[in-house]
PLY file of the C-alpha trace (Angstrom):
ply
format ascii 1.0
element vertex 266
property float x
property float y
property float z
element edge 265
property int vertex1
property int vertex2
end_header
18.71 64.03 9.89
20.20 66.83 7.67
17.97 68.02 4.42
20.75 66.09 2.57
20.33 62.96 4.30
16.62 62.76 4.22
16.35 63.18 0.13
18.83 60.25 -0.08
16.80 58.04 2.12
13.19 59.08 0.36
14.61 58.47 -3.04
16.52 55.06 -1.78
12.65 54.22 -0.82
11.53 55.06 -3.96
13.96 53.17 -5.88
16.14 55.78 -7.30
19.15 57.60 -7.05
19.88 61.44 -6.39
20.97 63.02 -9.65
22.75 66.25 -8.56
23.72 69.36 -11.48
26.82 71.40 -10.65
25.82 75.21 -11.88
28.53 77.71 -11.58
27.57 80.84 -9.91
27.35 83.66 -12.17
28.41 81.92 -15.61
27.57 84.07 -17.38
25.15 86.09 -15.17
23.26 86.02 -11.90
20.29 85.95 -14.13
21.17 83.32 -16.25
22.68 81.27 -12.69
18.26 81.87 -11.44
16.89 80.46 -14.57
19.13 77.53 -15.02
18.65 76.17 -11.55
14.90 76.38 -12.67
14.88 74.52 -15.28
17.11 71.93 -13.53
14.42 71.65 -10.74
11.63 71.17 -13.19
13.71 68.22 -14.35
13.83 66.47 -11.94
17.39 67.48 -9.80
17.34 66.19 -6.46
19.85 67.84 -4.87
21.98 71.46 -6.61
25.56 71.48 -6.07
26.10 75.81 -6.75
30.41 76.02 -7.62
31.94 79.11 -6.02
34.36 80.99 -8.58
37.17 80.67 -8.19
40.50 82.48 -10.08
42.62 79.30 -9.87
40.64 76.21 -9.90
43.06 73.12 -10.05
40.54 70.34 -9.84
38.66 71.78 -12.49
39.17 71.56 -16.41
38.81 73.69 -19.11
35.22 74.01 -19.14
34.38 74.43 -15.83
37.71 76.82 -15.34
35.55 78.65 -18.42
32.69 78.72 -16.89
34.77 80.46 -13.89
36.48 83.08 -15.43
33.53 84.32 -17.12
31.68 84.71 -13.99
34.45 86.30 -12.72
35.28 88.73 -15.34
31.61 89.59 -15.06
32.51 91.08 -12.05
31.43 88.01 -9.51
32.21 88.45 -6.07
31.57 85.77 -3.32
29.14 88.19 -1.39
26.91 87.31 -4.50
26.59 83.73 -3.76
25.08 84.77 -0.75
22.63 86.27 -2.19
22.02 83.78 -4.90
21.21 81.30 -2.52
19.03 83.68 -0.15
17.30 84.44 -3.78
16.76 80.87 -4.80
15.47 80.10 -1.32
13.13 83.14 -1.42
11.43 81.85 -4.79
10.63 78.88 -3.18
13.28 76.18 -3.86
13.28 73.47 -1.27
15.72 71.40 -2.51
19.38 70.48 -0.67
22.41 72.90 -1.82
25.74 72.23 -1.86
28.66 74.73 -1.94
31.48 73.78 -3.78
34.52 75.96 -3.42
38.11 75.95 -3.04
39.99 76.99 0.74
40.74 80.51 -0.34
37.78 81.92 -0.77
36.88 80.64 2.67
39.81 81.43 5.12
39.79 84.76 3.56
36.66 85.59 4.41
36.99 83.55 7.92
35.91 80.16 8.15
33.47 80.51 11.27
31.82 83.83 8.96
31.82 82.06 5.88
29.84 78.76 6.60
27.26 81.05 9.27
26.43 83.20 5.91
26.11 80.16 3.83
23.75 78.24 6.81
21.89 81.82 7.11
21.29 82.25 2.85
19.77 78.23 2.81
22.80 76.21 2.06
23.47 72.94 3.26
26.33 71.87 2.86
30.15 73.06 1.77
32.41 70.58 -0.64
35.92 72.13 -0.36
38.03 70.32 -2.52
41.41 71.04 -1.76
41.04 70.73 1.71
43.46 67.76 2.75
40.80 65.69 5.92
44.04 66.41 8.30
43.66 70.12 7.41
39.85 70.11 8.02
39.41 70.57 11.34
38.16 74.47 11.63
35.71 73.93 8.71
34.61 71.06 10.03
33.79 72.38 13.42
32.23 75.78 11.62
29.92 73.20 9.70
28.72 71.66 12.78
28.50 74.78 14.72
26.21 76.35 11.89
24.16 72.68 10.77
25.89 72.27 7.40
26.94 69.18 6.05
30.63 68.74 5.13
31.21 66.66 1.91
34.37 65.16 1.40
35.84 64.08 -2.27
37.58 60.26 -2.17
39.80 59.16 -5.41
40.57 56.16 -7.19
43.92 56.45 -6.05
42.69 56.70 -1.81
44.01 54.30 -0.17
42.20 51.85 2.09
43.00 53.20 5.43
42.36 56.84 3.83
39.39 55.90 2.80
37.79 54.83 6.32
38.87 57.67 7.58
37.26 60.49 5.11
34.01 58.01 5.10
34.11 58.19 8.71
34.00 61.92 9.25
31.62 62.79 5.67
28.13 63.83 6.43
25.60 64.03 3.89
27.16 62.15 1.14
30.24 61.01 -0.07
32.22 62.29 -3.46
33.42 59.76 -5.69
35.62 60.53 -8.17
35.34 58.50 -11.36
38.58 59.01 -12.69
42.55 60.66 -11.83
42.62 63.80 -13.16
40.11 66.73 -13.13
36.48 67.53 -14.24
34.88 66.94 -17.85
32.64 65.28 -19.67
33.80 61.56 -20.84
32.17 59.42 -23.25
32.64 56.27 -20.75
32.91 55.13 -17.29
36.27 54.37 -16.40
36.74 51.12 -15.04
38.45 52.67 -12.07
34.82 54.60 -11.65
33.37 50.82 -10.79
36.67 49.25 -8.83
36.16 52.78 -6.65
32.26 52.09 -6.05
33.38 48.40 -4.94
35.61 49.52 -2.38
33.37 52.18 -0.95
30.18 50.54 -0.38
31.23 47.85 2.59
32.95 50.49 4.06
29.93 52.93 5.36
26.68 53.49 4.81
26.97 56.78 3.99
25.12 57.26 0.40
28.04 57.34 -2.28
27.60 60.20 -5.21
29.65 59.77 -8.35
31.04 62.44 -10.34
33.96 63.99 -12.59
32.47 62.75 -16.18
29.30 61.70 -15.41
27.96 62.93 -19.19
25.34 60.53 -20.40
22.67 58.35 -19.60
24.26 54.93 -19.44
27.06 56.13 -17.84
24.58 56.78 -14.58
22.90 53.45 -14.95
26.18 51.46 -14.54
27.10 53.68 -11.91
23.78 53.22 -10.01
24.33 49.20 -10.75
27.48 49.16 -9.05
26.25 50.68 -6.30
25.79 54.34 -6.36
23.11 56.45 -4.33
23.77 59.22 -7.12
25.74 61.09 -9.80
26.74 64.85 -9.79
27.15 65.91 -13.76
28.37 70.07 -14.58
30.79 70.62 -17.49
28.34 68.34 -20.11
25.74 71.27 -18.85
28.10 74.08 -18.96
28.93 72.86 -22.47
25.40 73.03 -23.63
24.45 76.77 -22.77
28.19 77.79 -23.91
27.73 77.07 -27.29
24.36 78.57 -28.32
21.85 81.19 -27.49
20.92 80.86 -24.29
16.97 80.26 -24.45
17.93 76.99 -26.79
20.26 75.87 -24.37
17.93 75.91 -21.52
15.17 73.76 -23.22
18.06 71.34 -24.14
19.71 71.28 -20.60
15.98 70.29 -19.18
15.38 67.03 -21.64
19.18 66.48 -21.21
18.68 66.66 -17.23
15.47 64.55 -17.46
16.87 62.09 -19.10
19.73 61.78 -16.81
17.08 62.06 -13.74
15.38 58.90 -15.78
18.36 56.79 -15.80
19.12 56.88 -11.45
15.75 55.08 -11.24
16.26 51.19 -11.19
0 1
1 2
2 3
3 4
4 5
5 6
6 7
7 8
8 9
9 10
10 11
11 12
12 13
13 14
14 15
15 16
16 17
17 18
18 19
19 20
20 21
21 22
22 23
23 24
24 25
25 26
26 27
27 28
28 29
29 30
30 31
31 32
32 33
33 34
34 35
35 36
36 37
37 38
38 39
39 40
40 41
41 42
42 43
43 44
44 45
45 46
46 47
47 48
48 49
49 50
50 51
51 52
52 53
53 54
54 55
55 56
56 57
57 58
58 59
59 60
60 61
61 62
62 63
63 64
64 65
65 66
66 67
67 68
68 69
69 70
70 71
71 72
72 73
73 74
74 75
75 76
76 77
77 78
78 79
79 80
80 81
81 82
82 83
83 84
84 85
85 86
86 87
87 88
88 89
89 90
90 91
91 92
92 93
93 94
94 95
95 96
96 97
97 98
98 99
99 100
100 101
101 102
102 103
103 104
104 105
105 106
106 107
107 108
108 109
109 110
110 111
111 112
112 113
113 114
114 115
115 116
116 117
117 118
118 119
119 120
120 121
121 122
122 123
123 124
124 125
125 126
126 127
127 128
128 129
129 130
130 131
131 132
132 133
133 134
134 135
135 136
136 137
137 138
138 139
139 140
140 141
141 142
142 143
143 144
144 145
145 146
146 147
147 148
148 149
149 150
150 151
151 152
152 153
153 154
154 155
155 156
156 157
157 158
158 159
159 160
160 161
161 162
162 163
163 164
164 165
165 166
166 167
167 168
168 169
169 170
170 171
171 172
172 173
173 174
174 175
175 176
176 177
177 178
178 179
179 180
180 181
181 182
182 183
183 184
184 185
185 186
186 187
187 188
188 189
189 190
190 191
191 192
192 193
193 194
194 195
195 196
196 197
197 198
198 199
199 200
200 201
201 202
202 203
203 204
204 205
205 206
206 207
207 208
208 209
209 210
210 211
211 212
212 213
213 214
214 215
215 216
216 217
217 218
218 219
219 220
220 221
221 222
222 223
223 224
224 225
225 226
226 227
227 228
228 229
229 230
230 231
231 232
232 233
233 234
234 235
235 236
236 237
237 238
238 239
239 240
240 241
241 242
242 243
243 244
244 245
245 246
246 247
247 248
248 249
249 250
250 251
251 252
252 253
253 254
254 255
255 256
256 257
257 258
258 259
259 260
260 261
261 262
262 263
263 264
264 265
């Protein structure tokens, strides 16, 4: 059982749901990157899903694609991911880390390379998400080769028979996306959010993570209600530190996160 797979099934035993905070590497520091995932762990995150910049993010809107350029212009380079996650892991965080990148990044620094130096810094698992499951093969095989998890995104508008197949080769957990379109924060759950959930849960067993607008509280109630295992939240956090000083935002990202932590538990 992967690090991944074991928090899902200890929190499904404790009655409650994995609540998982995107962080974008480097936005706007390393620094800032150490002391946010801090104060996500001491509320409560179960599981830290670290983005990869990224100079043409498609699947992202304009706060995370914010958050990304400023980390770039900073001067981030992917070697630095590395050793953000070799840092983390050296101050003593224990909990499961996803990657989530785009394809670029990775065939240009060679698949096979790229997820052994993730697997040898203390990740777990790599989220590419414009990686087609028929294109997936070599990163698939990589993952396996080097013990990493490979999560895989599935959309309101997957079909049936798509579906099975993308549940049938995820490890770890699956991605649901709430709604068409790209990330950032929403003031509801879209209805397709729920109708997606439905058709998900017969289908595997696999624990089912929601994201793409996942902003408040009762948004991850229904979502755990209709059958959830968890919620993955980022541009309502990127939002917070990117429009005030940066000590403020940190004390209101913790309550925010604890209160989002609060509402998986049912």
């Amino acid at each position: 059982m992967s690090r991944i797979s074991g928090t899902f099934a200890s929190l499904a035993s404790a009655g409650s749901g994995a609540y998982i905070p995107y962080v974008c590497t480097g936005d706007p520091d390393m620094e800032f990157t150490a002391e946010l995932v801090n104060s996500l762990c001491r509320a409560g995150a179960d599981i830290i899903e670290l983005g990869l910049p990224f100079s043409d993010p498609v699947a992202d809107g304009p706060v995370i694609q914010g958050a990304m350029s400023r980390a770039l212009s900073a001067g981030f380079k992917v070697p630095r991911l590395f050793e953000t996650i070799t840092a983390i892991r050296s101050s003593g965080l224990r909990l499961p880390i996803v990657l989530m990148t785009y394809y670029n990044p990775v065939v240009r620094m060679g698949v096979g390379a790229f997820c052994a130096r993730l697997a040898k810094a203390g990740g777990d698992a790599v989220l590419v998400v414009d990686l087609p499951i028929e294109e997936s093969g070599e990163v698939d095989e990589a993952a396996m080769d080097n013990g990493l998890d490979v999560i895989r995104l599935v959309a309101p508008s997957t079909d049936d028979e798509r579906m099975e197949l993308i549940l049938e080769k995820a490890s770890g957990f699956a991605y649901a996306v709430s709604a068409a379109g790209v990330t950032g924060s929403r003031q509801k759950l879209a209805s397709s959010a729920l109708s997606l959930l439905s058709r998900m849960r017969p289908i595997s067993q696999i624990p089912i993570a929601i994201g793409f607008g996942m902003s408040y509280p009762d948004q991850v109630r229904q979502a755990m209600l209709a059958g959830a295992s968890g919620v993955v939240e980022g541009s309502a956090l990127i939002s917070i530190y990117s429009e005030e000083n940066k000590s403020k935002a940190l004390d209101r990202i913790e309550q925010h996160a604890r209160e989002m932590k609060a509402a998986t538990r049912i």
